[in-house]
C-alpha positions in Angstrom: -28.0 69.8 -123.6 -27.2 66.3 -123.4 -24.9 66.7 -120.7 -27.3 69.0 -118.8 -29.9 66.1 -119.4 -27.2 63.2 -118.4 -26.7 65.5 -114.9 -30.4 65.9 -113.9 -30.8 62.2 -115.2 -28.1 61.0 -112.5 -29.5 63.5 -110.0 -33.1 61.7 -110.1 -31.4 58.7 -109.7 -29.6 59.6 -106.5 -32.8 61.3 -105.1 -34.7 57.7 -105.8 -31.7 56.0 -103.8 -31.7 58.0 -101.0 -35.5 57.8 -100.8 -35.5 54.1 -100.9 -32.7 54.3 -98.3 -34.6 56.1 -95.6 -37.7 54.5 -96.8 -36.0 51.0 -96.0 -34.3 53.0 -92.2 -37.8 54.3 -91.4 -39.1 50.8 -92.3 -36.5 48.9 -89.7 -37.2 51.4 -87.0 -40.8 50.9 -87.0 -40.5 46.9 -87.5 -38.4 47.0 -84.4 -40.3 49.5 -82.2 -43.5 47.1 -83.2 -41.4 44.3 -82.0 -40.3 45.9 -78.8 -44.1 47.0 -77.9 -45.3 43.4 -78.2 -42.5 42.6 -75.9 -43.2 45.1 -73.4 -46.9 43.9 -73.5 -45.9 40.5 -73.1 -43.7 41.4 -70.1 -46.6 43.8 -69.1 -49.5 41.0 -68.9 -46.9 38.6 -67.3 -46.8 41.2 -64.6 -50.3 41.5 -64.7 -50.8 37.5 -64.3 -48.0 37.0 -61.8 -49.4 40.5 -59.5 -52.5 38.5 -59.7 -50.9 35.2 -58.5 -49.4 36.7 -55.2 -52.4 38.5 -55.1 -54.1 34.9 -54.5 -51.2 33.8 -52.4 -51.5 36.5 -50.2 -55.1 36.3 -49.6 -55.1 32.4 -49.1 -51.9 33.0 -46.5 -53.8 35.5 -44.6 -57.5 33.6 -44.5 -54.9 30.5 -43.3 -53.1 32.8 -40.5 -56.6 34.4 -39.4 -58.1 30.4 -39.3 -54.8 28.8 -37.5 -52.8 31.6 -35.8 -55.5 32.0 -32.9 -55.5 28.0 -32.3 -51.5 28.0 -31.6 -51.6 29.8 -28.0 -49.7 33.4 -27.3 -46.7 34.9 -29.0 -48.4 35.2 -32.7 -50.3 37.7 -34.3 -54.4 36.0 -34.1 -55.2 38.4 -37.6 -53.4 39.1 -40.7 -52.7 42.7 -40.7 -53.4 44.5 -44.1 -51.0 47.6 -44.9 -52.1 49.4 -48.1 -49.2 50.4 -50.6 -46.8 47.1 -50.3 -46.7 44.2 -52.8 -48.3 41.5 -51.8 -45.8 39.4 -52.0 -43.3 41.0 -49.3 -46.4 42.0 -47.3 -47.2 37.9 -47.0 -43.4 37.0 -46.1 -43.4 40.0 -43.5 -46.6 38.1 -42.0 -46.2 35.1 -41.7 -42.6 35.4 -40.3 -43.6 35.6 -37.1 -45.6 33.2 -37.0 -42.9 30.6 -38.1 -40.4 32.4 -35.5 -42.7 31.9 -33.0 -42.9 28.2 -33.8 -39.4 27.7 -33.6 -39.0 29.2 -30.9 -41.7 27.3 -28.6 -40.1 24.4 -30.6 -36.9 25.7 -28.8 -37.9 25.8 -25.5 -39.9 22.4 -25.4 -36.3 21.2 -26.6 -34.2 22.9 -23.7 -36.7 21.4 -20.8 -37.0 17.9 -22.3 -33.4 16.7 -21.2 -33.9 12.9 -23.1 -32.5 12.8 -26.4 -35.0 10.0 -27.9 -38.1 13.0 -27.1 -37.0 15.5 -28.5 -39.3 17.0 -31.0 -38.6 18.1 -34.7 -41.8 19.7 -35.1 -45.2 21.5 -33.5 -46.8 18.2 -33.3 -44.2 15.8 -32.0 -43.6 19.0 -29.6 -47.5 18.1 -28.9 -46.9 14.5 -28.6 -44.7 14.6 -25.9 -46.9 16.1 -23.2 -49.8 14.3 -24.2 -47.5 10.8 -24.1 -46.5 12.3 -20.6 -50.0 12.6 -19.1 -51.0 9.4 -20.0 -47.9 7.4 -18.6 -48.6 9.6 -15.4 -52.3 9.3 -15.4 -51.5 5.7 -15.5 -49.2 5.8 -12.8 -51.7 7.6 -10.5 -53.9 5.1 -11.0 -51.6 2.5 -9.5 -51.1 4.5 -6.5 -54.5 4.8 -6.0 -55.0 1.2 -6.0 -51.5 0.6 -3.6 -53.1 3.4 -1.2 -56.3 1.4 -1.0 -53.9 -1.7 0.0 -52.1 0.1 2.4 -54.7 1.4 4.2 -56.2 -2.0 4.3 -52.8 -3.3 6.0 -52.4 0.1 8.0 -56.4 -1.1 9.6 -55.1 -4.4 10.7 -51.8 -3.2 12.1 -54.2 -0.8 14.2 -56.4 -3.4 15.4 -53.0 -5.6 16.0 -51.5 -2.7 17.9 -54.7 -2.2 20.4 -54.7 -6.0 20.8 -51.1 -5.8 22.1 -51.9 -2.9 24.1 -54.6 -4.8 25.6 -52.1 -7.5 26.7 -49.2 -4.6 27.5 -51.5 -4.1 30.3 -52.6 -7.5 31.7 -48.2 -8.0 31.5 -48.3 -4.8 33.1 -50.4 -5.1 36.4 -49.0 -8.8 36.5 -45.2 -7.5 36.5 -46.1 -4.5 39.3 -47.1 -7.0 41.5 -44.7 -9.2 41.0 -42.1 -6.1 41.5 -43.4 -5.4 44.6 -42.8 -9.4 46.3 -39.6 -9.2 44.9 -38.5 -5.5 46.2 -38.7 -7.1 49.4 -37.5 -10.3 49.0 -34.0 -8.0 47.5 -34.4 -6.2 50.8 -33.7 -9.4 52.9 -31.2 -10.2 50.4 -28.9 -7.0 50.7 -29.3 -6.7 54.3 -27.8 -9.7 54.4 -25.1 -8.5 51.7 -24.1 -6.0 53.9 -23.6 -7.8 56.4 -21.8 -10.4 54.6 -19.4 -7.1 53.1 -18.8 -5.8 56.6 -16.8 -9.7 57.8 -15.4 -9.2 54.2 -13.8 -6.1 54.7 -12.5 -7.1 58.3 -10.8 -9.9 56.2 -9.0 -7.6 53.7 -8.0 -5.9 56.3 -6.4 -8.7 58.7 -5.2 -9.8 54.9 -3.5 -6.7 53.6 -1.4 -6.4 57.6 -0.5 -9.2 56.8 0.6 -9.2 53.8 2.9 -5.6 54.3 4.4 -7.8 57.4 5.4 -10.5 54.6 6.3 -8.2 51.9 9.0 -6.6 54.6 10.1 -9.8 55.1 10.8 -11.1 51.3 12.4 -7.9 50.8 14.8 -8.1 53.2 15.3 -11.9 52.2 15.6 -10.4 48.5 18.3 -7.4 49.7 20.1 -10.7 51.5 19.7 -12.5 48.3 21.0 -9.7 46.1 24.2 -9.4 48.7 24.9 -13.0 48.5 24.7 -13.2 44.5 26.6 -10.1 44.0 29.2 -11.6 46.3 29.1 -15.0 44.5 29.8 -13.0 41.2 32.9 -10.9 43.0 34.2 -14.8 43.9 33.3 -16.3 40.0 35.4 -12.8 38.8 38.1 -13.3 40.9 38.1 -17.1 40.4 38.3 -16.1 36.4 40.6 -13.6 37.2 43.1 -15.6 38.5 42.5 -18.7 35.4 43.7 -16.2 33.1 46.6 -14.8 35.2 47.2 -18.8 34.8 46.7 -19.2 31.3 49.1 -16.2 31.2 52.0 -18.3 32.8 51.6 -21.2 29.8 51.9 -24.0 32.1 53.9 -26.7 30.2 52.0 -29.6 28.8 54.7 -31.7 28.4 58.4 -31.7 26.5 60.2 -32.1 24.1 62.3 -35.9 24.4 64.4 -35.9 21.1 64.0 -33.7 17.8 65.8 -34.3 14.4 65.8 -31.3 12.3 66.6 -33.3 8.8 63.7 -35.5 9.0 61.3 -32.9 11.1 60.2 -35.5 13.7 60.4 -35.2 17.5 58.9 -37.5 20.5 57.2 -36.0 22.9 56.3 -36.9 26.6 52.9 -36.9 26.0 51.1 -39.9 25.4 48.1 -42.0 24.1 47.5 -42.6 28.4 46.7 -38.8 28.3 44.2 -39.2 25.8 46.3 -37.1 23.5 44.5 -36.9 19.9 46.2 -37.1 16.4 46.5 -33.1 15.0 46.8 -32.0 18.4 49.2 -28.6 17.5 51.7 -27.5 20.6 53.8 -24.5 20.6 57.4 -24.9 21.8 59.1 -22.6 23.9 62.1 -22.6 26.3 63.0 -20.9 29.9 65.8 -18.4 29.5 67.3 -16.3 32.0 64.9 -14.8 34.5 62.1 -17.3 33.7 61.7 -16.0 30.1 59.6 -17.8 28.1 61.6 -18.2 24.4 59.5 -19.1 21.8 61.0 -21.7 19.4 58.3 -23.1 16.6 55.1 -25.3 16.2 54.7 -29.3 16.2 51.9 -30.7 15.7 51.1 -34.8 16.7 51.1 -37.3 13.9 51.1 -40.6 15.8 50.3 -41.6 19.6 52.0 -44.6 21.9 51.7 -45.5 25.4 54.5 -43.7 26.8 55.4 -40.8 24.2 53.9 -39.7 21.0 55.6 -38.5 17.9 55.1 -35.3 16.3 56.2 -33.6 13.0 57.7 -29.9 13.2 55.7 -27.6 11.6 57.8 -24.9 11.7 60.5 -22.6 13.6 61.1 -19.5 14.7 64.8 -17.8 12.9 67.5 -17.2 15.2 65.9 -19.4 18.2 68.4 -22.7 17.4 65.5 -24.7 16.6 63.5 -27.2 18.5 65.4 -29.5 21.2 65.0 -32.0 23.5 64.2 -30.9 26.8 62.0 -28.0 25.3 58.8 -27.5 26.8 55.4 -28.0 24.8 52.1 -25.8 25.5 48.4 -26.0 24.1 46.0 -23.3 25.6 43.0 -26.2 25.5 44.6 -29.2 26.1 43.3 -31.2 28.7 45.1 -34.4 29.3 42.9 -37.3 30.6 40.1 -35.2 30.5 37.9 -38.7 31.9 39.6 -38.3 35.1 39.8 -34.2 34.7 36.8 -33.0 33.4 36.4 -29.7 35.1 39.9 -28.8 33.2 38.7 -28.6 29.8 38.4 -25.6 28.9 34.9 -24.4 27.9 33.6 -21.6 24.5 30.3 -20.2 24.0 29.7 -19.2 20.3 27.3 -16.0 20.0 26.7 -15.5 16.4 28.5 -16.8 13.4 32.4 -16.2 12.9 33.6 -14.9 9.4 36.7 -16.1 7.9 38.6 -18.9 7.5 36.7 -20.8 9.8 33.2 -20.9 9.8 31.1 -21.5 13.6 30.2 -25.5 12.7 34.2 -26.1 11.6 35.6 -23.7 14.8 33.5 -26.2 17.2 34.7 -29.4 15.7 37.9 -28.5 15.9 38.0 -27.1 19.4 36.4 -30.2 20.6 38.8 -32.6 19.1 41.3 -30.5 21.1 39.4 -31.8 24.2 37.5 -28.0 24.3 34.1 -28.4 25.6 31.0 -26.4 23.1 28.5 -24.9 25.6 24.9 -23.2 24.7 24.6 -21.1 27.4 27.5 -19.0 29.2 28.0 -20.1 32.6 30.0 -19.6 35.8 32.3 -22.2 34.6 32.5 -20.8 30.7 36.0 -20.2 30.0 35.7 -18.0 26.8 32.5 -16.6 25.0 33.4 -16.0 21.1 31.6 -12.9 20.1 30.9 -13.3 16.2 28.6 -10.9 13.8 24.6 -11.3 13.7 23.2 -14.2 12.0 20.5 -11.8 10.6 20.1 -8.2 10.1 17.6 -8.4 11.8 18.4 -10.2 14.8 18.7 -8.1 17.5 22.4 -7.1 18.8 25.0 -9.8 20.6 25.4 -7.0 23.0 22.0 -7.3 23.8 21.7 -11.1 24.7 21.6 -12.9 27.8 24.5 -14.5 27.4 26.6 -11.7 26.9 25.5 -9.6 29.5 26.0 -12.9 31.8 29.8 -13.1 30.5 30.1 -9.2 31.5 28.8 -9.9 35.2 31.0 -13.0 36.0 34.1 -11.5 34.3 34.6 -14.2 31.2 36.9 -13.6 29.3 35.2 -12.7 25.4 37.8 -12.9 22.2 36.7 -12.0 18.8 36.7 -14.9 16.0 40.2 -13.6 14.9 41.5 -14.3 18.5 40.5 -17.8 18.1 42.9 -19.0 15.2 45.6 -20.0 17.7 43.1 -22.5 19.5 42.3 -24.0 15.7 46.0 -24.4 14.0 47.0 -27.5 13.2 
């Protein structure tokens, strides 16, 4: 029995816990769906409060549309359309978006057609501004035309009353100058008929002129034919006269010879002498006559001292196998002119064209030649022995071949070396 009572005694006891158990569940379920409900109805009038708010927001963006919207100009809606079953809120931003698009874009296009940076507008009313800042500058402007087209038609009155004034006098010039026309129409009619006259003895001149002048004309060309004949024939004689100097320059006509010679000491006297004007550094070749008239040539002196009747010269040098210079040898210089006082016309005359490369320039060719006794010339002539044709002083000179001079020295037959031909005039 006390066991049965310890059991039902434990039982209770278990009962009364899980009572208080769901007692204390049931108790934190209700706790938090009485919390949860005053949430909700917190959220609820939130709702309430903030559906009221747009409400207000709506209604005060549609009464501004309605008031503005018509005062803007076309593109917009001009009333605030109401659509039943949308929140308010969406219904507002649906609204009034195109109203602010169409802003923008008349914004837009006042932007695109005003092409100066500094007036652009930002907004509706600068975009406002402009036009209105426009008319005024033009109204302003119209205004000063007016008052310059009062001016000009003030100066446009006296220029007509200046213009009939001179019309006025155009007239009086006018009447003044046809009668005057008409004394002097005849007074030109006396004067040509007495041109023509005049142009008819005129012409009987010219005529008597010109016969006579063919009959003249004949005559100087047949005097300029004779002329011709005569100077070509004058050139056939200086050719032939030139002809024939060379032919004797050809033959070396001895200058002189050879008296004694001494091949130790390399002096010889010669039979030319301070009477024949001979010069100091005068160079002569030596030759002698062989069999038949041969010339033989033997060497080179050249003059070192002058005396009255024979000069003495120093042996420059010989040719091998000739037996060296001897007395009685003959002595030749192509340009020596002995007393060439008393012979003037033998000297033998150059004409430089152009300058002479080489060893010896133009200046130091004609100093030497002419203490040889050679005469320098500037232009070639008839009596111009040899014409030295050098190189062009220039490249852009014109040609030698081209000159005066040289065509001159082809007509009378001169005879024309090149510088190189010239060094056996200049040895020494």
């Amino acid at each position: 029995m006390l066991v049965l009572s310890r059991e039902r005694g434990a039982v209770n006891i278990l009962f009364l816990v899980m009572v208080l158990v769901l007692a204390l569940i049931f108790g934190t379920l209700w706790f938090l769906q009485l919390q949860e409900n005053e949430e909700l109805s917190t959220r609820l009038q939130s709702e309430r409060n903030r559906s009221n708010f747009e409400a207000q927001r709506s209604a005060w963006a549609r009464d501004y549309h309605n008031s503005f919207a018509g005062k803007i100009g076309g593109g917009f809606p001009t009333s605030f359309p109401v659509q039943e079953g949308t929140v308010p809120d969406a219904l507002a931003q649906e609204t009034v978006k195109p109203f602010t698009t169409g802003v923008e874009t008349k914004i837009s296009e006042v932007l695109a057609r005003v092409d100066e940076g500094a007036l652009q507008p930002q907004n509706l009313m600068e975009a406002i501004e402009i036009p209105v800042t426009r008319y005024l500058a033009k109204k302003a402007e119209v205004t000063s035309l007016q008052t310059t087209i009062v001016q000009k038609d003030a100066e446009i009155a006296a220029k007509s009353a200046e213009i009939e004034s001179l019309k006025k006098a155009h007239a009086d010039q006018l009447s003044a100058a046809t009668a005057t026309h008409g004394a002097s129409q005849s007074a030109l009619k006396a004067i040509n008929d007495a041109l023509e006259q005049t142009n008819t003895e005129v012409q009987t001149k010219i005529s008597t002129l010109v016969d006579e002048s063919k009959v003249e004309r004949e005559s100087l060309n047949t005097s300029r034919n004779d002329a011709l004949a005569q100077k070509n024939e004058l050139e056939g004689q200086v050719r032939s006269i030139k002809s024939e100097l060379r032919i004797e320059r050809a033959k070396e006509t001895p200058d002189g010879k050879v008296l004694s010679a001494d091949s130790e000491s390399g002096i010889c006297l010669i039979s030319i002498s301070s009477q024949d004007q001979l010069r100091r550094g005068t160079r002569f070749k030596v030759y002698e006559t062989g069999k038949g008239g041969e010339k033989i040539h033997k060497g080179w002196v050249t003059v070192t001292d002058t005396r009255p009747d024979m000069s003495v010269a120093r042996i420059d040098e010989t040719v091998p196998g000739k037996g060296g210079i001897d007395a009685d040898d003959w002595l030749y210089n192509p340009i020596f002119n002995p007393n060439p006082t008393n012979n003037p016309d033998k000297a033998v005359r150059f004409v430089f064209l152009g300058q002479t490369p080489g060893r010896y320039t133009r200046e130091v060719a004609e100093r030497i030649l002419e203490s040889f006794g050679a005469v320098i010339e500037k232009k070639v002539s008839t009596r111009t022995d040899f014409v030295v044709v050098g190189e062009k002083e220039t490249e852009d000179a014109d040609e030698l071949t081209e000159s005066p001079e040289y065509k001159n020295a082809q007509t009378w037959g001169i005879e024309m070396i090149r510088p190189k031909d010239l060094e056996p005039f200049l040895q020494r």
